[in-house]
GUKEMI-699689 format. One record per residue (C-alpha): residue number from 1; y, z, x; residue in one letter. Coordinates in steps of 0.25 Angstrom, whole numbers. Layout:
N
[rec NUM; [Y; Z; X]; "a"];
...
! end
This chain:
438
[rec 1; [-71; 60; 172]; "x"];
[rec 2; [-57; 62; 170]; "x"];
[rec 3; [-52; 74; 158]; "x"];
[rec 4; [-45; 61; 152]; "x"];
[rec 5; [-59; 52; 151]; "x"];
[rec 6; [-67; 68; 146]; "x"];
[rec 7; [-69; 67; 130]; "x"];
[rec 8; [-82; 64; 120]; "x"];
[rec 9; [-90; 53; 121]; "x"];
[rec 10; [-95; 44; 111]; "x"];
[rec 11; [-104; 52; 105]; "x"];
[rec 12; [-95; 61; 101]; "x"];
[rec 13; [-84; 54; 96]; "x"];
[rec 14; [-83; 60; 83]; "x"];
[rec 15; [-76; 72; 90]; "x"];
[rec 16; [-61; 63; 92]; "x"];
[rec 17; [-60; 62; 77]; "x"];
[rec 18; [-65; 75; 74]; "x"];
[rec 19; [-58; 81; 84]; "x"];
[rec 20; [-46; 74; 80]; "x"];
[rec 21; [-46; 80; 66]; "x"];
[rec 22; [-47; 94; 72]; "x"];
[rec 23; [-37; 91; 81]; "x"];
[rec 24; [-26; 85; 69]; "x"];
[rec 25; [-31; 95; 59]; "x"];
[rec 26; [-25; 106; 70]; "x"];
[rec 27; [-12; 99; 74]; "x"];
[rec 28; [-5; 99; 58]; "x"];
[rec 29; [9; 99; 59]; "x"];
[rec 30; [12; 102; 42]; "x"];
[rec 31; [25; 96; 43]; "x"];
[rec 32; [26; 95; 27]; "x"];
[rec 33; [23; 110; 26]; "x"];
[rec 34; [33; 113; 37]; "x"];
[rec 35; [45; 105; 31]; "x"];
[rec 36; [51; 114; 18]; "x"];
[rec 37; [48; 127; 25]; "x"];
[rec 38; [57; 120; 37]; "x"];
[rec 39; [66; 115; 25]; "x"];
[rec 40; [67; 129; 20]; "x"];
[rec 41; [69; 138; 33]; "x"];
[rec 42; [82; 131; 37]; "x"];
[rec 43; [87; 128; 23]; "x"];
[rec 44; [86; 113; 21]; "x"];
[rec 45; [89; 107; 8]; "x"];
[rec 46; [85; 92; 15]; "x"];
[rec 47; [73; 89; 20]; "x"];
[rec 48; [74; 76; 29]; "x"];
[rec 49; [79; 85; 42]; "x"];
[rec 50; [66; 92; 40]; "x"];
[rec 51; [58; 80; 39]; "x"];
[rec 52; [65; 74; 51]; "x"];
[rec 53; [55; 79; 58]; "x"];
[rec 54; [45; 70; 55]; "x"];
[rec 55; [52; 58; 60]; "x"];
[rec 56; [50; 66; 73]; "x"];
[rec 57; [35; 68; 72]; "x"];
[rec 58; [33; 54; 68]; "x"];
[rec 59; [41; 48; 81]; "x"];
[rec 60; [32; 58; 89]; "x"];
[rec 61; [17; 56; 80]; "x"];
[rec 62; [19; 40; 79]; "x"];
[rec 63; [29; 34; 86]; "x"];
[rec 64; [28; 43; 101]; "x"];
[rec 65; [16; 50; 102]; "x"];
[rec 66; [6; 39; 98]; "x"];
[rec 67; [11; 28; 108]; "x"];
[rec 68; [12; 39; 118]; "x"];
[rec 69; [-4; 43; 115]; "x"];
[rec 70; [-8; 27; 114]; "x"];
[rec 71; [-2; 25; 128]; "x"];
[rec 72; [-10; 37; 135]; "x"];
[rec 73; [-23; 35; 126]; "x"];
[rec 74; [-25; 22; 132]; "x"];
[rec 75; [-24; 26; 146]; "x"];
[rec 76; [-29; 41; 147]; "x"];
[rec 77; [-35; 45; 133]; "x"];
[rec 78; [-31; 54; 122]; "x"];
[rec 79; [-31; 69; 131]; "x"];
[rec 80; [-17; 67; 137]; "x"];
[rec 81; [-10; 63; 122]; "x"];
[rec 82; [-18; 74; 117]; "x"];
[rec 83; [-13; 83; 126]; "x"];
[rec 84; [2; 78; 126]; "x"];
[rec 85; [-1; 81; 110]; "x"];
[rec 86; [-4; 94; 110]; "x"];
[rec 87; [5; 99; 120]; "x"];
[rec 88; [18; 91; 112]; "x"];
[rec 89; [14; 96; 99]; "x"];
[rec 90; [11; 111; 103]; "x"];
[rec 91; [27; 110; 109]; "x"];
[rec 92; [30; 102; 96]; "x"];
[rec 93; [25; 116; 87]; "x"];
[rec 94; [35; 124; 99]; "x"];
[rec 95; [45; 117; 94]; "x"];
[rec 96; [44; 118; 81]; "x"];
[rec 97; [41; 133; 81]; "x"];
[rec 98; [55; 134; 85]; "x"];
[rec 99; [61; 127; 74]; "x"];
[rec 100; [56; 139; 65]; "x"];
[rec 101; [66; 149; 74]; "x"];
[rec 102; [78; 142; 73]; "x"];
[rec 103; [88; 145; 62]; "x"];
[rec 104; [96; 134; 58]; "x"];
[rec 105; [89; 118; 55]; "x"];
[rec 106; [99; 113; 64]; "x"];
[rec 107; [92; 121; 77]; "x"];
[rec 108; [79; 119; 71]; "x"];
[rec 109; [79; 104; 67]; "x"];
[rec 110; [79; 99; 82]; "x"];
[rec 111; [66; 108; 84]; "x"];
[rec 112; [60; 104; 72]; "x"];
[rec 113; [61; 88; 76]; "x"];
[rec 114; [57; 91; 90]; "x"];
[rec 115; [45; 99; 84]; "x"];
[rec 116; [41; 89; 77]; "x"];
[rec 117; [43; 77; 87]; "x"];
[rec 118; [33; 85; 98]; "x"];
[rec 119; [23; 89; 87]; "x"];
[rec 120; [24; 74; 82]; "x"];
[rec 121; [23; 69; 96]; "x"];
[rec 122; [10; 78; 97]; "x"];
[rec 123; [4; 71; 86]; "x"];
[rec 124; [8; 57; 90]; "x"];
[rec 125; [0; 59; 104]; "x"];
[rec 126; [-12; 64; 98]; "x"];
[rec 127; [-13; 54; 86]; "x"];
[rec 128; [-9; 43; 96]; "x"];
[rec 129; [-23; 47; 107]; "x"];
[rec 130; [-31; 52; 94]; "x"];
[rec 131; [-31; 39; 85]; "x"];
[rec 132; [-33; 29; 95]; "x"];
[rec 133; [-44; 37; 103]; "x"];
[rec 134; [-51; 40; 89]; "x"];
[rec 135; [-49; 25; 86]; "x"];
[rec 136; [-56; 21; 100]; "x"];
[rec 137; [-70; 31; 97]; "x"];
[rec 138; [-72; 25; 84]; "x"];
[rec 139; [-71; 10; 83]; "x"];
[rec 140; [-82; 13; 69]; "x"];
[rec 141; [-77; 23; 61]; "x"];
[rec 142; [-61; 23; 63]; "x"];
[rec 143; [-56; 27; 51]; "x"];
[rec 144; [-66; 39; 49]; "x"];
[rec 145; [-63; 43; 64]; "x"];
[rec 146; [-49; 43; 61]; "x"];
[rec 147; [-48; 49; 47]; "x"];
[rec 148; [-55; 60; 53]; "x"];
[rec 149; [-47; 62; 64]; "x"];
[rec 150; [-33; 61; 56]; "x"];
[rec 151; [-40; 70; 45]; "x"];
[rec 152; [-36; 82; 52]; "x"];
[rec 153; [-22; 82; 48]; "x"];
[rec 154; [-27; 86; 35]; "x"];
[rec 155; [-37; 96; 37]; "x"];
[rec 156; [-26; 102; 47]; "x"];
[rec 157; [-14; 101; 37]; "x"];
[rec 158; [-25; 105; 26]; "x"];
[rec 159; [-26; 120; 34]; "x"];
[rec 160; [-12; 120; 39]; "x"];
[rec 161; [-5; 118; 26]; "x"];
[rec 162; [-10; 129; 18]; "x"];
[rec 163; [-10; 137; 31]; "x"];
[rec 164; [3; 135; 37]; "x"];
[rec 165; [9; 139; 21]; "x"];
[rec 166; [1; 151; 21]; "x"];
[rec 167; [7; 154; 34]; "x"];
[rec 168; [20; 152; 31]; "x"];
[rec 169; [21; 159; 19]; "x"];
[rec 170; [14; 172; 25]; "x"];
[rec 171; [24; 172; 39]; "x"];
[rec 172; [35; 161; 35]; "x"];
[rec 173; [38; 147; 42]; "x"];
[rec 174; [38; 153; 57]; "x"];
[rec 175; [35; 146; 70]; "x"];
[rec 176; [20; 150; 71]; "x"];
[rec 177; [15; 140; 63]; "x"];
[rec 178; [20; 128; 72]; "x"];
[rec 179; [15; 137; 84]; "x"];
[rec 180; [2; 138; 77]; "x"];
[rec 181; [1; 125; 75]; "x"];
[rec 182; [5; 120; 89]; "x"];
[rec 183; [-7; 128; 94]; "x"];
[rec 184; [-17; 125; 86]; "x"];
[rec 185; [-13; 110; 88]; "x"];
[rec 186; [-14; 110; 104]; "x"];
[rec 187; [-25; 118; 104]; "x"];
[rec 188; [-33; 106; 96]; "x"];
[rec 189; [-30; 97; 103]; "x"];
[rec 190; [-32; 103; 116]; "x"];
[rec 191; [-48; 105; 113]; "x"];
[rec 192; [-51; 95; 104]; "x"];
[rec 193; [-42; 84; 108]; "x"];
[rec 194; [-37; 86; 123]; "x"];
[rec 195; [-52; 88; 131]; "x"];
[rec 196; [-62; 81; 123]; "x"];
[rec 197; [-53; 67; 117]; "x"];
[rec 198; [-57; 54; 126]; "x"];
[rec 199; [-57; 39; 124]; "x"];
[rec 200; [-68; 30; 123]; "x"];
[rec 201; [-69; 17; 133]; "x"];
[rec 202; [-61; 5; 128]; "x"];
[rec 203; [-74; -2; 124]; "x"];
[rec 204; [-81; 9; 118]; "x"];
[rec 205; [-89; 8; 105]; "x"];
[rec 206; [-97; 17; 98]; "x"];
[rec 207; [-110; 10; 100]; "x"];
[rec 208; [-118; 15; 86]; "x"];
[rec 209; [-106; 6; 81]; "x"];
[rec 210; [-110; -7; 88]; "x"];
[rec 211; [-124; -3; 87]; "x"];
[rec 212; [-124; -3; 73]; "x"];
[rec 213; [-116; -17; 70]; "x"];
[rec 214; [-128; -23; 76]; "x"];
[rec 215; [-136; -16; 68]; "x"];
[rec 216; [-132; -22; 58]; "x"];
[rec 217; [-132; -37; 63]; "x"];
[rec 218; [-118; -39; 64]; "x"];
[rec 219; [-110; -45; 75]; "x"];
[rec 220; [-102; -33; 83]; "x"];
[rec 221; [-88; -40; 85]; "x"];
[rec 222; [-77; -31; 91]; "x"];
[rec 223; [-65; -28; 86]; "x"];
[rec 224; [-54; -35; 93]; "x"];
[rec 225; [-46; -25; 101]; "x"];
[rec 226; [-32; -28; 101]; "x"];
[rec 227; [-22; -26; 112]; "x"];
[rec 228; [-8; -19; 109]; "x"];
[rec 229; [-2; -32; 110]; "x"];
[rec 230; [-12; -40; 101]; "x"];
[rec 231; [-11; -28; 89]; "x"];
[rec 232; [4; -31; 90]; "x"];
[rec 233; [3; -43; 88]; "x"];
[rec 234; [-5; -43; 77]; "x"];
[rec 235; [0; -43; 62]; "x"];
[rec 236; [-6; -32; 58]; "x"];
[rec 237; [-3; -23; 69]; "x"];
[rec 238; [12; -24; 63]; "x"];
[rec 239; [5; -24; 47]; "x"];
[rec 240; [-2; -11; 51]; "x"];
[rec 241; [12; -7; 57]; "x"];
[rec 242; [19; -10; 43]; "x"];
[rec 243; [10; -2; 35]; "x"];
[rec 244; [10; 10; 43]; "x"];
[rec 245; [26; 12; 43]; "x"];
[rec 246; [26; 12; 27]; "x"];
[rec 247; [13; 20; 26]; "x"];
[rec 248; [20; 30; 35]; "x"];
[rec 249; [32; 31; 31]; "x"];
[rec 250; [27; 33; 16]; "x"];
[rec 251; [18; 44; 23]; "x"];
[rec 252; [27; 51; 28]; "x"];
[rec 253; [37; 48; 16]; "x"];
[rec 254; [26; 58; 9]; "x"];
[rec 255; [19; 67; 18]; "x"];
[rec 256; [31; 70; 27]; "x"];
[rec 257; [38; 75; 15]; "x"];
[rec 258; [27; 79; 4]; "x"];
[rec 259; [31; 94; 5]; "x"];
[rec 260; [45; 91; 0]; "x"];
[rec 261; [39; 80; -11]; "x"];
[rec 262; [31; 92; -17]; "x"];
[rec 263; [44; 101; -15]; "x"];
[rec 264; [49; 93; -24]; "x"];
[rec 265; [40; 90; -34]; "x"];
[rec 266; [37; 104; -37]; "x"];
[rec 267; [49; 110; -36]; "x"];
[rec 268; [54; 99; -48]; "x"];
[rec 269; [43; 105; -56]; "x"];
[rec 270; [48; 120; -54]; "x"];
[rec 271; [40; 124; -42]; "x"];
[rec 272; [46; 134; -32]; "x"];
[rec 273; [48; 128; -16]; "x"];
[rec 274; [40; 141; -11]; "x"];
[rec 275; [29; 139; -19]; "x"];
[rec 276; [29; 126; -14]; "x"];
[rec 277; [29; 128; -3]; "x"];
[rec 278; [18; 139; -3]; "x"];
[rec 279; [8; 133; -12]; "x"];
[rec 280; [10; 118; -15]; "x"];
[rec 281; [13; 112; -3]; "x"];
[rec 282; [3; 118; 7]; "x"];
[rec 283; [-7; 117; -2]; "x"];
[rec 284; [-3; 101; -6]; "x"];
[rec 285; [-5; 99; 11]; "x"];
[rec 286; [-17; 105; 12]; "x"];
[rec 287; [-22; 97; -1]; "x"];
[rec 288; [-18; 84; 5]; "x"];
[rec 289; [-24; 86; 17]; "x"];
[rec 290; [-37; 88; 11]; "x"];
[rec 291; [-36; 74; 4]; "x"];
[rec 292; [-30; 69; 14]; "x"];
[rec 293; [-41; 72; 24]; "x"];
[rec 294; [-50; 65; 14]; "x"];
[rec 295; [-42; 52; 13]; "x"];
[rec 296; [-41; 50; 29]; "x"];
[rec 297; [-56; 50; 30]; "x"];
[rec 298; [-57; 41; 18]; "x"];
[rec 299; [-46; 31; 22]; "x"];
[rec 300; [-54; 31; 36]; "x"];
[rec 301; [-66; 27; 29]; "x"];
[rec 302; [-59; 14; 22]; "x"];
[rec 303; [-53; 10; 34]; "x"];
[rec 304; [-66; 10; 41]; "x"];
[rec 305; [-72; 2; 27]; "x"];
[rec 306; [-62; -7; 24]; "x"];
[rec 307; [-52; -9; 35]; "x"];
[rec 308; [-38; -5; 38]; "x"];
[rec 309; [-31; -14; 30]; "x"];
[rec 310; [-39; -10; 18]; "x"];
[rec 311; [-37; 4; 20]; "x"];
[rec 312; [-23; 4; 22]; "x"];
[rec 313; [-16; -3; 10]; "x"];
[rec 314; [-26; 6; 1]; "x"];
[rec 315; [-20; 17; 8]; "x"];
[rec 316; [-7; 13; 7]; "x"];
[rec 317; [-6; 8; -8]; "x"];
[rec 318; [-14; 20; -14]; "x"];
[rec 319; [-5; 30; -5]; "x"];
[rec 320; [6; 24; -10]; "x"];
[rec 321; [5; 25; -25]; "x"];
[rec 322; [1; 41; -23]; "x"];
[rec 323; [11; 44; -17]; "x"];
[rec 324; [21; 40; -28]; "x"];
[rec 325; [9; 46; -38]; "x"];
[rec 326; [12; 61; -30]; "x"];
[rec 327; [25; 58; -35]; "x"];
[rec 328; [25; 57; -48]; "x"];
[rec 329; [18; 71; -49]; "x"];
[rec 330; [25; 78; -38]; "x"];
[rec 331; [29; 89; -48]; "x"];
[rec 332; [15; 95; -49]; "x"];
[rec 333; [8; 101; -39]; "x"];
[rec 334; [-4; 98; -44]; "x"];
[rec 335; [0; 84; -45]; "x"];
[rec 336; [4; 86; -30]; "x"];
[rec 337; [-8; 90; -26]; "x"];
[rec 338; [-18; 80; -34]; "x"];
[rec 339; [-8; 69; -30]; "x"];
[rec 340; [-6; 71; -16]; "x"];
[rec 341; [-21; 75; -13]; "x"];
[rec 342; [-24; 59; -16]; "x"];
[rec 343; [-12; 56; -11]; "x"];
[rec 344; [-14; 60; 3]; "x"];
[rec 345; [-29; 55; 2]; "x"];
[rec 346; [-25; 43; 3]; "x"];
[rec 347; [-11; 44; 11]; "x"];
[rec 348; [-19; 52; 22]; "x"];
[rec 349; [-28; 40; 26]; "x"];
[rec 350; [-16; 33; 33]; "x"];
[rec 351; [-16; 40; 46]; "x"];
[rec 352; [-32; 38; 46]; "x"];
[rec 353; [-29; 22; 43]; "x"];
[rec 354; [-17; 19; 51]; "x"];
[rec 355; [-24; 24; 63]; "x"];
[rec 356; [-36; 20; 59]; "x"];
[rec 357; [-32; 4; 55]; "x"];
[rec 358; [-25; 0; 69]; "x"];
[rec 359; [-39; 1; 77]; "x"];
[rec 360; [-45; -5; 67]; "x"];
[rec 361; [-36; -16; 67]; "x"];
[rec 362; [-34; -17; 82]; "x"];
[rec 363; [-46; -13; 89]; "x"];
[rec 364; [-45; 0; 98]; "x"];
[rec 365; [-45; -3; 110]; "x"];
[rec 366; [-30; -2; 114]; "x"];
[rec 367; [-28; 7; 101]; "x"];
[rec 368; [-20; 16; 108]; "x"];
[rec 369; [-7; 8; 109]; "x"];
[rec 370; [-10; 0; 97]; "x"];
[rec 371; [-11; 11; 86]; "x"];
[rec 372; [0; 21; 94]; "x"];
[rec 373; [10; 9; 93]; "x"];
[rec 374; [6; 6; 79]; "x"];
[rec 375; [7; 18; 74]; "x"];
[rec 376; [19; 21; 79]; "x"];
[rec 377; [27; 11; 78]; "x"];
[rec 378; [22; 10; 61]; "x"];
[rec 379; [17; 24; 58]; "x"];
[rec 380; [26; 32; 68]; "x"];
[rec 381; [39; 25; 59]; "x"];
[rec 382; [35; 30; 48]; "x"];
[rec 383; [31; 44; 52]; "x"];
[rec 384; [44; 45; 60]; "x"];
[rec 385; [51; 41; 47]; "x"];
[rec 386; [47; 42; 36]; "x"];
[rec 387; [45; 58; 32]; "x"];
[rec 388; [61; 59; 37]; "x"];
[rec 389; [63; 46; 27]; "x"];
[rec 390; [59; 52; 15]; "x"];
[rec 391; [64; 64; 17]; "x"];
[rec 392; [76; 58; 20]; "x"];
[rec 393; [74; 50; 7]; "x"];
[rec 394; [72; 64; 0]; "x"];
[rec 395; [83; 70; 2]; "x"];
[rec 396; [94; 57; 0]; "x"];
[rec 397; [86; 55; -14]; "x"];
[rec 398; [84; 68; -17]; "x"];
[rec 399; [68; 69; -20]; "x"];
[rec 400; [56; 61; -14]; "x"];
[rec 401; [56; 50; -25]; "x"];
[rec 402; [62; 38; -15]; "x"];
[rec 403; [54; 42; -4]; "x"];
[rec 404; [41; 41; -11]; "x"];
[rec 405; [43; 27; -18]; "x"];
[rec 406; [47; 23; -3]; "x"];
[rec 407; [33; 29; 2]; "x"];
[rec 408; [27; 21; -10]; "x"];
[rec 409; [33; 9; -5]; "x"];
[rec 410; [30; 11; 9]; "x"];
[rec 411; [15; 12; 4]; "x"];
[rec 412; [15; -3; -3]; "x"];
[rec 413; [22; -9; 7]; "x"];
[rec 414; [9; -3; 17]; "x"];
[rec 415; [0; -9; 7]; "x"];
[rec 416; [5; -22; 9]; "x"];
[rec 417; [5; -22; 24]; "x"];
[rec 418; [-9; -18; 24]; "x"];
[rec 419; [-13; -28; 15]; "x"];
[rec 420; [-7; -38; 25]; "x"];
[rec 421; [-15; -32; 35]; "x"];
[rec 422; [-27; -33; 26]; "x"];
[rec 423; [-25; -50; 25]; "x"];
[rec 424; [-22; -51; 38]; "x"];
[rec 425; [-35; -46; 43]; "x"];
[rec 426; [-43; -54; 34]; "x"];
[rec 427; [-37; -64; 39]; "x"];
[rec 428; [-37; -59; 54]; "x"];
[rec 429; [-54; -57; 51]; "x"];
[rec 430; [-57; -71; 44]; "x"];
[rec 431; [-49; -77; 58]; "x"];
[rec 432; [-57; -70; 66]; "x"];
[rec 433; [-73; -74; 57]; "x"];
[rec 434; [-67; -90; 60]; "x"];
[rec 435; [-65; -87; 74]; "x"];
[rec 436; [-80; -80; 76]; "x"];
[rec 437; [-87; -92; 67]; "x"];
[rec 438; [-79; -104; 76]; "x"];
! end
């Protein structure tokens, strides 16, 4: 048996979602925590150069790495994107250790993009192989399995928020917190992910699943399994595309620049930056990623009860009205906190249900292809875009207000595809009972 065919079997399969929690809860880039402490070490009154860098991140985390991962997952497996991953991202945190040691913005912001570019590329290869190999090992529970392996990123950012502040406030912003980081990152995935990831045969099921629909005297019919080609063609491969560019851009309208938002907010109510920064805002990350670790799990479990094209416009509608709700109480901390906490309960779920809905939809065997190009082309846009568009938005307007009623916006308008998708399948699944009676 060849290294690249060497993993757990079936009986274990609970590891690649458990595994890929450790593995996300260990690879945090806290870019939200980072961004005004970069804004303040080189004297920045704006903040869209800053937040430039997440337009690199997204071309490398969407719109790159994960076709990259889809192509070589479908021929070798998930060990060689997860090895290309951690090695990218450990020179990713190099790079960006540099940026701390130069003097002026104007040498350190060509360091900062091409930090953030490696580290995003990192992540685009890992997400790419992870999702898709997840998404083949559990063809019954896909959207707990995947809630639970997104959910790390909140756990991670609920420990490294608080800690990283701590850090910083007991030896500065210095370049061992991004070297720490890139350790600990490669080190993860190099034990949990690397040696012991495989993939499951094309035709694999689990066989408790099948065993138990005939248990229950019902009909075991098979998902169709769509080809790159028949996905494309498809309306809702292009629905799904739709509503993934707003919900994105609207996410990164808010979490990309949630730091300044707060800044903002407090600071008009008499509260000082540096306490701000010490207390509010760390505490506000690591909050969210509490709640937020609840709603991916909870969002997982809808999308297995009720569908994806259920799940999402609920997501979508109620995400949008909170966020406009944070707004309007932006000036309390308290406020902050109680607002943001259900909030991000809600927001959080998107990663668990965009990932989760494209399998479900279109089958998995050729997931790889299907879900990178996908997502790339729709939620690699708007993660490319839209954090540098807000901020961008911020500082021609002078505060956060048009940026937000343009995320709300976005939000509706997802609603609505989704809701197409929604009659469209009905109508897809009533053609498809007349051609089994005839």
């Amino acid at each position: 048996m060849s290294f690249l065919n060497y993993g757990i079997g079936e009986s274990k399969r609970w590891y690649y979602p458990s595994s890929a929690f450790i593995i996300a809860a260990t690879r945090i880039a806290v870019w939200a925590l980072f961004y005004p402490h970069i804004q303040t070490m080189f004297n920045l009154e704006t903040t869209a150069s800053i937040i430039l860098v997440s337009t690199f991140t997204g071309v490398g985390s969407m719109v790159l790495g994960p076709p990259v991962a889809g192509f070589i997952l479908d021929k070798y497996g998930p060990k060689i994107p997860f090895f290309l991953s951690a090695f990218i991202t450990l020179i990713g945190y190099f790079v960006l250790a540099a940026v701390l040691r130069q003097t002026t913005w104007s040498a350190a912001m060509p360091l900062w993009y091409t930090g953030g570019f490696l580290i995003g590329f990192g992540a685009g290869l890992y997400s790419g192989a992870y999702t898709s190999t997840v998404a083949k090992w559990f063809p019954d529970r896909l959207g707990v399995a995947m809630a639970l392996g997104g959910s790390g990123v909140s756990v991670g950012t609920m420990v490294y928020a608080p800690l990283i502040a701590a850090i910083i406030v007991a030896r500065g912003f210095t370049s061992e917190i991004f070297m720490i980081l890139g350790f600990i990152g490669f080190a993860s995935i190099a034990i949990f992910g690397i040696i012991p990831w495989k993939m499951p045969e094309n035709e694999w099921k689990p066989a408790g699943w099948v065993a138990r629909a005939k248990t229950a005297g019902k009909e075991v019919v098979d998902q169709k399994q769509y080809t790159f080609a028949e996905a494309t063609k498809d309306k809702r491969f292009w629905i799904l595309a739709g509503g993934f560019i707003g919900a994105s851009f609207s996410y990164m309208f808010f979490a990309q620049n949630v730091t300044m938002i707060i800044i903002e907010g407090l600071t008009k109510s008499g509260m000082e930056r540096a306490d701000i920064l010490a207390t509010v805002v760390p505490y506000y990350l690591s909050l969210v990623a509490f709640t937020g670790l609840m709603g991916r799990f909870c969002w997982g479990w809808i999308l297995d009860k009720l569908g994806p094209f259920v799940a999402l416009p609920l997501m979508y509608f109620t995400s949008g009205v909170l966020i406009w709700v944070f707004y309007m109480g932006y000036t309390s901390a308290m406020f902050i906190y109680v607002a943001g906490g259900i909030l991000m309960f809600v927001m959080s779920g998107e990663g668990t249900l965009h990932y989760a809905s494209v399998p479900a939809v279109f089958g998995r065997r050729h997931i790889g292809k299907i879900m990178s190009t996908l997502n790339s082309m729709s939620v690699g846009i708007g993660i490319t875009c839209g954090g540098f568009v807000g901020a961008y938005i911020r500082d021609v307007t002078g505060g956060f207000k048009a940026a937000l009623i343009l995320a709300v916006t976005l939000r509706m308008i997802g609603t609505l595809f989704a809701l197409t998708g929604y009659r469209l399948t009905k109508k897809i699944q009533q053609q498809e009972k007349k051609d089994l009676t005839v």
